[in-house]
C-alpha positions in Angstrom: -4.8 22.2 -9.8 -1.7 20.8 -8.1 -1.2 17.0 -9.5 1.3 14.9 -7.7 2.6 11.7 -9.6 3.9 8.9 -6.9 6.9 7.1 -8.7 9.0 4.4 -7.8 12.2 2.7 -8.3 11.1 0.1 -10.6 13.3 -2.5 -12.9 13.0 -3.7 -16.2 11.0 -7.2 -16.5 13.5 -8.7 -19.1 17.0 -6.5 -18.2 16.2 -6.0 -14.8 17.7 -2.6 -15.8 16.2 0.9 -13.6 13.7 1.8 -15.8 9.9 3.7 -15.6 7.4 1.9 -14.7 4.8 1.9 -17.6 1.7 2.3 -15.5 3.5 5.6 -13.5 4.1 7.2 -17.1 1.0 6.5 -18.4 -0.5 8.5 -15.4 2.4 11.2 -16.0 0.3 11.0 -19.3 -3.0 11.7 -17.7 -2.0 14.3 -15.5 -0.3 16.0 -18.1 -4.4 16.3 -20.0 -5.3 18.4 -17.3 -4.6 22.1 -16.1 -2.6 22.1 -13.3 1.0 21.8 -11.9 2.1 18.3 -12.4 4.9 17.1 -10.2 6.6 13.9 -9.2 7.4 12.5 -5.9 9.8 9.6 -5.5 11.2 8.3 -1.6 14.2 6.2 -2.0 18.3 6.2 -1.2 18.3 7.5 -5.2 16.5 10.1 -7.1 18.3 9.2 -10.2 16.2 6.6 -10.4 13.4 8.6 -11.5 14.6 10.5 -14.1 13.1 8.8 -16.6 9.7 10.5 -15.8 11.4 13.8 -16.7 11.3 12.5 -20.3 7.6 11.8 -20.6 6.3 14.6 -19.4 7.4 16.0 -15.5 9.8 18.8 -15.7 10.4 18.7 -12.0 10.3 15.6 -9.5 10.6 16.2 -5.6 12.7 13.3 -4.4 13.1 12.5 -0.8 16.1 10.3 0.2 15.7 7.6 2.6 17.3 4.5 3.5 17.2 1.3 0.9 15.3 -1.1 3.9 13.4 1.7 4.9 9.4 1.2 4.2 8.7 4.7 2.8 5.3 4.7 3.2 5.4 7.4 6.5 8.0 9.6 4.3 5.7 10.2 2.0 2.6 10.3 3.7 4.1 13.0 5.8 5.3 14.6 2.4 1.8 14.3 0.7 0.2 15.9 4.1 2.5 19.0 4.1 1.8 19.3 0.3 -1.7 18.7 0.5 -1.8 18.2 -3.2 -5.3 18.0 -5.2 -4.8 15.0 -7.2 -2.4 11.9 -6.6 -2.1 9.9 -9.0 0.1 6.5 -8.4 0.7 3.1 -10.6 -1.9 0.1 -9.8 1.5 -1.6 -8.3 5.3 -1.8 -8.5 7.7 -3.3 -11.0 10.7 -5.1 -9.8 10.1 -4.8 -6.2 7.7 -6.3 -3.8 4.8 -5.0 -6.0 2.2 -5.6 -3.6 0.0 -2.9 -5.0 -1.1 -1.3 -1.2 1.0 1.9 -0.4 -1.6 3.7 -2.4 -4.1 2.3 -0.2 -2.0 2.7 2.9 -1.8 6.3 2.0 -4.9 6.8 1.1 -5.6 5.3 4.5 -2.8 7.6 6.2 -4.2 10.9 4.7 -8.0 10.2 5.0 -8.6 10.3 1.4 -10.7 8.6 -1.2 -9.5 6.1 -3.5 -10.4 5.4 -7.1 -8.6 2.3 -9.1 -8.0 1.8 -12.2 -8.6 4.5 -13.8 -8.1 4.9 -17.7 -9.4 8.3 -18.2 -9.3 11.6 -16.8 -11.2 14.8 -17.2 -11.8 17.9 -15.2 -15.2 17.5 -13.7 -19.0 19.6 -14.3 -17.9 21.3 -11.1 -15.0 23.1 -9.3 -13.0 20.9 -7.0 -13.9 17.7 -8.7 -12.9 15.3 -11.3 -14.3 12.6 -13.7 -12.4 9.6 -13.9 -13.2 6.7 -16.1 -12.8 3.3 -14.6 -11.8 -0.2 -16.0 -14.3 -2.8 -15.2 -14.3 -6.6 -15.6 -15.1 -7.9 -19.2 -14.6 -4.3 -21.3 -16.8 -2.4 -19.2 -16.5 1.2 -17.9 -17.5 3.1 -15.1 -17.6 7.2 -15.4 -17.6 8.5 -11.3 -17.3 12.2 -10.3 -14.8 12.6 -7.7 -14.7 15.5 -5.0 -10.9 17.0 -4.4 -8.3 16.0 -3.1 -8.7 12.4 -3.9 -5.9 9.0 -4.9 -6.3 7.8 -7.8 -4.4 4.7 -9.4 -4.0 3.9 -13.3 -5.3 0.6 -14.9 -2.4 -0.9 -18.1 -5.4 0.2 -20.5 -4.9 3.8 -20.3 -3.5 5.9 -22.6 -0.1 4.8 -24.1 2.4 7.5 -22.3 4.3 9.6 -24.4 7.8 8.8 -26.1 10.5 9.4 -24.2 12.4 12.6 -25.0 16.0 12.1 -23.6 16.9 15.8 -23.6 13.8 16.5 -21.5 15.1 13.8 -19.3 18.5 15.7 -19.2 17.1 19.3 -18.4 14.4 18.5 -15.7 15.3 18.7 -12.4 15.2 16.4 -9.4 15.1 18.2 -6.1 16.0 16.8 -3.1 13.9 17.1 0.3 14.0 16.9 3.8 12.5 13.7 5.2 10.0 15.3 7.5 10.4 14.1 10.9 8.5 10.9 11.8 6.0 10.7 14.7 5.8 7.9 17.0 3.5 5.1 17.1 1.7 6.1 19.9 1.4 9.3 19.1 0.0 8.8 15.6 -2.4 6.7 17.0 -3.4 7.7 20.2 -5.9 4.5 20.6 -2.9 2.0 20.5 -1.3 1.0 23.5 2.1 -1.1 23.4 2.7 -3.9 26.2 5.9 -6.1 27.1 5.1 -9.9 26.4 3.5 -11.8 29.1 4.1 -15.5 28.8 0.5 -17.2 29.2 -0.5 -19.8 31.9 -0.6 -22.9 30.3 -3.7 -25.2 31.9 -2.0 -29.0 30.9 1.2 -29.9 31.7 1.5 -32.7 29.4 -0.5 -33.0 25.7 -3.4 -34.5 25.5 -3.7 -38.5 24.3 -6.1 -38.6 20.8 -8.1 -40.9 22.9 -8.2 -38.5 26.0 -7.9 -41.2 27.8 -4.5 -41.4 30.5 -4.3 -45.4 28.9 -4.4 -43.8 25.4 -7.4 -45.9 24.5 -9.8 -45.3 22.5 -14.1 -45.6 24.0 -16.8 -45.4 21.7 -20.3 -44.6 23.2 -19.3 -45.4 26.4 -21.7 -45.5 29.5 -23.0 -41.7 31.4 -20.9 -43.0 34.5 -18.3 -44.6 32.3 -17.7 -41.4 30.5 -17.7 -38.7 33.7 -14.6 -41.5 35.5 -12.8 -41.0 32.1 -12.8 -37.0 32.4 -12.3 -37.3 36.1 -9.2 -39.1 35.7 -7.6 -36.9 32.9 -8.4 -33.7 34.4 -6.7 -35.3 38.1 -4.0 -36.5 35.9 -3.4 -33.4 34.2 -3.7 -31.3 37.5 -6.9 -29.4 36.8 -8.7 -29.2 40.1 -12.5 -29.9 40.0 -15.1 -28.9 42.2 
């Protein structure tokens, strides 16, 4: 089984120090229960970043270098779709960035793969080509799914504890850097979507509207059929909105 562990630049809460992200080694962790190559993949300007993972458990981490402002969501989807990995196994969000939680649901998107959250447990499933993951519910409860490879999975804080940190692992493993696969265009990634210049639209009033609608700016309450149509007569003519 080829297991690919998404990691990320993260920062210590108190230090604000690069550091692991607890929830990416606990999945090292996971991955690391199963048979298989386990591998990491990190996109950023700095692999070194990531080297912590190579004390808990990866021996080898693929890193692929790309600007500091640059969203590396296409990177690695393109990475991940050259790869074609089994299992990806990714944090539930960030720490010290934006942490909004979604590039494993944008990739998951991007790839056309299933995805399975919170996961706290692991196990190669009854069949070939699947899993069994153990999910975190609300209140205690768990969930035990079979999963059909290649699937995205993300890991819940009540997993496993990951393992201690081993500095001289950390010191031998090896961060390898990639090629950025080239990028396709917009269009051309999704053929459906067209792109237009801005066209300014017409506007039908050329001045706003009183509260009252009314040109004197007063306010009628229940006024008379006839009453009312003069009204909405004279602010349309005022407003130049041709009736018929």
């Amino acid at each position: 089984m080829n297991i690919l562990i998404c990691l990320s630049a993260a920062r210590h809460p108190v230090s604000d120090r690069p550091a692991l992200s607890r929830l990416e080694a606990q999945a090292i962790g996971l991955a690391t229960r199963l048979d298989g190559r386990v591998t990491g993949l990190h996109a950023g300007p700095d692999g070194e970043a990531v080297r912590e993972a190579l004390g808990v458990g990866l021996s080898l981490v693929d890193h692929l270098a790309i600007g500091g402002g640059v969203d590396p969501l296409e990177a690695l989807s393109a990475r991940l779709r050259a790869e074609a990995p089994d299992l990806i196994l990714a944090g539930r969000r960030g720490q010290g960035g934006e942490d909004s939680g979604l590039v494993p649901y944008c990739l998951a998107e991007a790839l056309d793969l299933p995805l399975i959250a919170d996961a706290v447990a692991i196990e190669t499933g009854p069949r070939p080509g699947t899993i069994r993951v153990d999910q975190a519910l609300k209140k205690g409860d768990r969930r035990r799914i079979t999963v059909k490879l290649p699937a995205i999975v993300t890991v819940h804080p009540l997993a496993p504890a990951p393992a201690p940190f081993v500095f001289a692992a950390a010191r031998r493993g090896t961060i390898r850097t990639l090629p950025v696969l080239e990028r396709h265009d917009r269009q051309d990634a999704h053929p459906g979507w067209n792109e237009r210049p801005y066209r300014a639209r017409p506007k039908l009033m050329r001045t706003a509207a009183t509260p009252a609608g009314d040109p004197a700016g007063k306010l009628h309450v229940d006024p008379a059929p006839e009453e009312a149509a003069r009204l909405i007569l004279d602010y349309l003519e005022k407003n130049g909105i041709r009736t018929f």
